[in-house]
C-alpha positions in Angstrom: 4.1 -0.9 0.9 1.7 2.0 1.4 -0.3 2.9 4.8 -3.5 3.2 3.1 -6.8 4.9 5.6 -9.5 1.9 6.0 -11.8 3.9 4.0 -9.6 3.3 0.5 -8.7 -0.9 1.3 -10.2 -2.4 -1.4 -11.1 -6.3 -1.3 -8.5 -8.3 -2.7 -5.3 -6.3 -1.5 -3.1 -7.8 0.8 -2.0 -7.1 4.3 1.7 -5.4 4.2 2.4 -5.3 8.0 0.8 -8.0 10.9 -1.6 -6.8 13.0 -1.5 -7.5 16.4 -4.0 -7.2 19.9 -3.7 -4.9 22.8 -2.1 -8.0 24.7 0.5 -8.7 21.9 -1.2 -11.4 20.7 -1.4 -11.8 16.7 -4.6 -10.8 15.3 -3.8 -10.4 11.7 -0.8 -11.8 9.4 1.2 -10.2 7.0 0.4 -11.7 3.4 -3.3 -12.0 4.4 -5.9 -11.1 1.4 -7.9 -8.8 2.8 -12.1 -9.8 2.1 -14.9 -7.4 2.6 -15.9 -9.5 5.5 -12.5 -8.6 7.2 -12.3 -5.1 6.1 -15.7 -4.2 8.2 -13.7 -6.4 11.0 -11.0 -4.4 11.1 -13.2 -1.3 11.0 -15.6 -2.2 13.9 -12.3 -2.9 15.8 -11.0 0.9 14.8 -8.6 0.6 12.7 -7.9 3.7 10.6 -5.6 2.4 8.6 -3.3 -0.3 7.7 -0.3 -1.4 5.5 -0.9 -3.1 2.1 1.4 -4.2 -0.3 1.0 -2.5 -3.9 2.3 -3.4 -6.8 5.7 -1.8 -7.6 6.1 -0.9 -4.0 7.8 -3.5 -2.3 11.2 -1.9 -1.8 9.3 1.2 0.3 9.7 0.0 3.5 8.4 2.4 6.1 10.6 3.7 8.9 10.4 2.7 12.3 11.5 4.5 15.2 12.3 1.2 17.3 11.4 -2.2 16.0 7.9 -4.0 16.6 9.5 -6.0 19.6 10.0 -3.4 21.8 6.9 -1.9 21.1 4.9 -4.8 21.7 6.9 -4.8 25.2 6.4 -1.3 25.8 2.5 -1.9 25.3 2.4 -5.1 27.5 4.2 -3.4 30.1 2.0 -0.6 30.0 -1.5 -3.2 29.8 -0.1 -5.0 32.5 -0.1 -2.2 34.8 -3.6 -0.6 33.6 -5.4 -4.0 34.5 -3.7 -3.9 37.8 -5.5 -0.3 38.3 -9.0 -1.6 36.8 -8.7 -4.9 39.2 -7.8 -2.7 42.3 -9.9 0.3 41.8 -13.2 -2.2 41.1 -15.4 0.9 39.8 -19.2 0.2 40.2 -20.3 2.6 38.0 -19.3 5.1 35.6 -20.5 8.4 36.6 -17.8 11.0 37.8 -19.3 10.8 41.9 -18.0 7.3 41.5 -14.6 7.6 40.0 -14.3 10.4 42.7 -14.9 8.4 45.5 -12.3 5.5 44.5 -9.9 8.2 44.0 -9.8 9.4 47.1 -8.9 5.9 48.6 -5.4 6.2 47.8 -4.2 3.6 50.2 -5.3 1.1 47.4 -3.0 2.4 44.8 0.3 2.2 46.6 3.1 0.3 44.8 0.5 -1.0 41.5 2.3 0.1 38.8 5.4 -2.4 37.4 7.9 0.6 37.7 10.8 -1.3 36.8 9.4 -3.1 33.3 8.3 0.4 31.9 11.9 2.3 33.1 13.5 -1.0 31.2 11.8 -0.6 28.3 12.5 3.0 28.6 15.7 2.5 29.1 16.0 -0.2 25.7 13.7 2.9 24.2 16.4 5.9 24.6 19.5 3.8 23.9 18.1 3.2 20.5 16.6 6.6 19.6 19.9 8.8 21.5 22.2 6.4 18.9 20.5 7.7 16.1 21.9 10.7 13.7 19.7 13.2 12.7 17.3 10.9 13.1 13.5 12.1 12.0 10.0 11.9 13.6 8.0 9.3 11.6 5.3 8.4 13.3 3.5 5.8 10.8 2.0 3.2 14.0 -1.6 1.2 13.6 -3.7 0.9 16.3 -7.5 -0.1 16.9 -9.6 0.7 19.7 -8.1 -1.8 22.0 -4.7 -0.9 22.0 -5.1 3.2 21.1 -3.8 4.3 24.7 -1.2 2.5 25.0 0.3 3.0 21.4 -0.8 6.6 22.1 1.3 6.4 24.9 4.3 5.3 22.9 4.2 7.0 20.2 4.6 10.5 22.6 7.1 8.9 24.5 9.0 8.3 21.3 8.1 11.5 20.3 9.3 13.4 23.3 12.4 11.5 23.6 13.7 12.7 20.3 12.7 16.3 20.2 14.0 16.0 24.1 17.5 15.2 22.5 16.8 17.5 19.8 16.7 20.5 22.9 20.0 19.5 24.9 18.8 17.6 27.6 20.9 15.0 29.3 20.3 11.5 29.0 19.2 11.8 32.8 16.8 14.7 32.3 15.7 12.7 29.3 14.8 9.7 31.5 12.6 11.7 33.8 10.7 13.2 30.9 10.4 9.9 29.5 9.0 8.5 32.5 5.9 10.9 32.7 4.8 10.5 29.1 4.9 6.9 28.8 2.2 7.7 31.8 0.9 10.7 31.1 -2.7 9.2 29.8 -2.5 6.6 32.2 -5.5 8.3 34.8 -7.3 6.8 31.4 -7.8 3.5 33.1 -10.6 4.9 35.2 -12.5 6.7 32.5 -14.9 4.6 31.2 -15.0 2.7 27.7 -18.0 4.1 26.7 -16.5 8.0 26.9 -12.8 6.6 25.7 -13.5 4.9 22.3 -17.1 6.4 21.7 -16.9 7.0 17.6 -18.4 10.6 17.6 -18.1 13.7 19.7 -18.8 13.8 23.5 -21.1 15.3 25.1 -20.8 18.1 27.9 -20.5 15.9 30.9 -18.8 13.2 29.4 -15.8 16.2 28.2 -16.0 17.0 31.8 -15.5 13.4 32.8 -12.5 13.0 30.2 -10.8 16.0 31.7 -10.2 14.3 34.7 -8.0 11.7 33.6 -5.0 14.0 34.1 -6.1 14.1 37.8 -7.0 10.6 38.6 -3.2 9.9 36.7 -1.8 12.3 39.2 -3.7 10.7 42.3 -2.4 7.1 41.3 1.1 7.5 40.3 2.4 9.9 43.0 1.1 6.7 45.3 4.2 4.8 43.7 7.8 6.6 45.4 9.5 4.6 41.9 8.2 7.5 40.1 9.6 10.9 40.8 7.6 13.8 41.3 9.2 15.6 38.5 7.4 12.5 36.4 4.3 12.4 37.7 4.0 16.2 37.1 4.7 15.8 33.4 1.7 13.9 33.2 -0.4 16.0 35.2 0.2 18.8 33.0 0.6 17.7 29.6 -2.9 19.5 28.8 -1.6 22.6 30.5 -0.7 25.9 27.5 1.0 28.9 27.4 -1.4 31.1 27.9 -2.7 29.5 30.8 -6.0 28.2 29.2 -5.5 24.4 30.0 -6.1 21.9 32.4 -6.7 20.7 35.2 -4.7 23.8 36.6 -4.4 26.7 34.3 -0.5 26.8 34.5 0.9 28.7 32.3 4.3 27.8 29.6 7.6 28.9 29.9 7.6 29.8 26.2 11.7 29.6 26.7 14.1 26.7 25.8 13.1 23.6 27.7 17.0 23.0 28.8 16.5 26.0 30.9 17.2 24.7 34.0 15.9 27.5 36.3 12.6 27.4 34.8 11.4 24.2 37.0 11.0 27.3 39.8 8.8 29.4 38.2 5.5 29.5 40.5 2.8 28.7 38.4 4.2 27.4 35.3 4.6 24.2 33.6 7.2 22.1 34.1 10.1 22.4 31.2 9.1 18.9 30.4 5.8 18.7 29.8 6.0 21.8 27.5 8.3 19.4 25.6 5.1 16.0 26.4 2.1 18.6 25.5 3.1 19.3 22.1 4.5 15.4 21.1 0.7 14.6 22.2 -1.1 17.3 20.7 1.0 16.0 17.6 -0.3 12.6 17.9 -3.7 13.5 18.8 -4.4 15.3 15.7 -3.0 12.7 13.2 -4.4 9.5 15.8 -7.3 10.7 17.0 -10.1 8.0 18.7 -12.2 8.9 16.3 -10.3 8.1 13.3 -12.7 10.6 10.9 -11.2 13.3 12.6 -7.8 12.7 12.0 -5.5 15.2 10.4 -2.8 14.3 7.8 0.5 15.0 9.2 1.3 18.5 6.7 -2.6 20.0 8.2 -1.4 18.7 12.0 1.4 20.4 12.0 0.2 23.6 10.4 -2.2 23.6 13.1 0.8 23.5 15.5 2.7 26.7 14.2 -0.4 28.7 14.4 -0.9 27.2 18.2 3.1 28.3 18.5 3.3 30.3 21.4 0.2 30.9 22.5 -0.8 27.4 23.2 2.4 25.9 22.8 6.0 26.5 23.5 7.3 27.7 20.7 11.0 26.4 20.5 9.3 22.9 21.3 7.3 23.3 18.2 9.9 24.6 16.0 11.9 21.9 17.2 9.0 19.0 16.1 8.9 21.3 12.5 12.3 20.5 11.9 12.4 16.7 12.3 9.2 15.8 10.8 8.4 15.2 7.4 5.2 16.5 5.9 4.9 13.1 3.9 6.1 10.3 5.8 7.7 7.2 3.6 4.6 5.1 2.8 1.7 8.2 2.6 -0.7 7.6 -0.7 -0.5 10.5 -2.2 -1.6 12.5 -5.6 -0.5 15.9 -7.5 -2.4 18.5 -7.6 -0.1 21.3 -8.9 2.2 20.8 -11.6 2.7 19.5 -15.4 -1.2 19.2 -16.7 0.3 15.1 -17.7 1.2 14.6 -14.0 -2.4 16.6 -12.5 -4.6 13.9 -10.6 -1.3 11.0 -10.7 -1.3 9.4 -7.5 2.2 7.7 -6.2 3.4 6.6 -2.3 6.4 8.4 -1.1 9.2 6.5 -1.0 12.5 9.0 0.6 12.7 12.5 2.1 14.9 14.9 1.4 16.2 16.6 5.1 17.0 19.3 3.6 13.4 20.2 2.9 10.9 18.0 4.8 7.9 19.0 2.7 9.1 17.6 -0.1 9.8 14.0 -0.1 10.8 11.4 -3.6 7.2 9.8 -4.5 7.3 7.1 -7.0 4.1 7.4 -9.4 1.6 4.5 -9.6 -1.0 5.6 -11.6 -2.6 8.1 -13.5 -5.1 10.7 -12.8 -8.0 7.6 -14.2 -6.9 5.2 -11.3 -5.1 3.4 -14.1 -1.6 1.7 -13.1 1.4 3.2 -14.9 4.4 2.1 -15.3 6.4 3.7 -11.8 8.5 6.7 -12.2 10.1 8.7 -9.4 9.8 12.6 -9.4 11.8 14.5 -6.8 9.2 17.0 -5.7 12.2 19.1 -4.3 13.7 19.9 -7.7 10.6 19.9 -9.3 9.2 22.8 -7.3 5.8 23.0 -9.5 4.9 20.3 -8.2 2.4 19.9 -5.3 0.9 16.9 -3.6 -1.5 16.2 -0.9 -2.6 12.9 1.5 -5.2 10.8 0.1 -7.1 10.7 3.3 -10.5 9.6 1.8 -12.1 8.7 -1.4 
């Protein structure tokens, strides 16, 4: 299979991976043959990319993190509680006076969220990803409009679970964390649709508006006593940085090894946590964005990351994410752009990576640099070090 951006499905190809609703309902079979019709569908609903299978590729199978079962739990779990928010917060309007004003009724969130389905799934969650052996961050999910947030959600829980592990924090510790960033979007809920999945950039007020969701998820989830407080502050602060130029608070980072215990006292500072939270979403952000035009390829995202290193993130947490995560996940279309002058322009889908060097994964060659189909090879970029190759984003 390859995960091919919406922009390159052609009519004709056929769906590698089922697509499924918000609610876990199936939207979209695997095996379908995709029409033009459906292609715009799929589109309107914001999809940025999906799975097809290809020709030659059908023994690339991407990697999962945890299988489509429990993630279709984890998002129900996590829909189940947001439509409790909606149905209890009734919001009249959609200006920030009025968000404000249900806010500040607290009484009326008390005991809304279904604490004890997310901590199970969390729970099914870290006893598959703590059994894994150097295990690596592949983050390959779809999502449309409908279901970003919560897959969002996931995919930095996933995320932050791992690279958690990867820093020496007990299973315990690991819990808590995990807690908070399967919430830490969740003051989402009250922000309206129109500002969430609008398809270009927001204006002033409506960035102002956004900003509050880590504020609004504070308000509602320290009304549940199910959550800790160490929890609830992980998502109140994953847009916190370093150097204190975040929100809502202006904390500043730790910039030290998030299994130091003693930094939770620092006055001031970000909890250990969401240092650990802050860079898992600002990973996902960049390659998932809303607005799928703005999304970064996963070799740009993280180069964007080390150069944030320290100032804006903590730096260990960063180094940490750098180490696990392959440049070219299994399953990226990609094509060479350095190398022999017979391979220039080839384009191939990446099909193993090496952990010893995580920017340079197997790809097995499709076609040539004419868009016509070859007959597959495999080139190990890693001993071929001429040879450089880059995302096929866009046509």
């Amino acid at each position: 299979m390859i995960q091919a951006y919406i922009e390159n499905v052609k009519p004709g190809q056929v769906l590698g991976r089922s697509l499924y609703s918000a609610g876990g309902d199936l939207l979209l079979a695997a095996g379908y043959r995709l029409d033009p019709k459906l292609i715009q569908r799929l589109r309107g609903l914001g999809y940025s990319a999906v799975w097809i299978q290809e020709e030659g590729t059908e023994q690339v199978i991407p990697e999962e993190l945890i299988n489509e079962q429990l993630a279709l739990q984890t998002n129900k779990a996590l829909r189940e509680s947001a439509e409790i928010v909606k149905q209890v917060a009734q919001i009249k309007g959609e200006t920030k006076e009025e968000i404000d004003r249900v806010i500040k009724d607290t009484d009326r969130f008390k005991n809304i969220i279904v604490v004890e389905k997310i901590k199970n799934v969390i729970d099914d969650i870290l006893n598959n990803l703590l059994s894994q052996q150097d295990i690596m961050i592949n983050v390959n999910s779809i999502r449309g409009k409908d279901d970003y947030l919560y897959q969002h959600n996931l995919d930095v829980t996933l995320m932050s679970v791992i690279l958690a592990n990867r820093l020496n924090l007990t299973r315990a510790e690991v819990m808590e964390l995990a807690v908070g960033a399967i919430l830490h979007d969740f003051g989402m809920v009250l922000i309206p649709d129109a500002i969430q999945k609008k398809g270009k950039r927001l204006t002033f007020q409506e960035f102002v508006i956004l900003k509050e969701h880590t504020t609004y998820g504070y308000n509602i989830l320290r009304e549940n006593p199910r959550i800790s407080p160490v929890s609830v502050h992980v998502a109140y602060q994953h847009h916190e940085r370093q150097d204190g130029g975040g929100f809502p608070r202006g904390l500043k980072g730790n910039n030290e090894l998030p299994s130091i215990k003693k930094l939770n006292l620092q006055p001031g500072c970000m909890h250990r946590y969401a240092e650990i939270v802050a860079v898992a979403d600002a990973y996902d952000t960049l390659i998932s964005p809303i607005n799928h035009m703005d999304a970064k390829s996963p070799d740009e995202a993280l180069r964007i990351l080390i150069r944030g290193a320290g100032t804006q993130l903590n730096k260990f947490v960063v180094d940490a994410l750098v180490t696990m995560t392959p440049s070219f996940p299994v399953g990226a279309f990609v094509s060479i752009i350095a190398g022999p002058k017979t391979l220039l322009g080839a384009k191939g889908v990446v099909v193993k990576n090496n952990p010893a060097n995580l920017e340079r994964p197997d790809i097995l060659v499709l076609f040539n640099k004419d868009n016509r189909r070859v007959h597959p090879f495999t080139i190990n970029t890693a001993a071929e070090q001429s040879i450089k190759i880059q995302f096929i984003m866009r046509n």
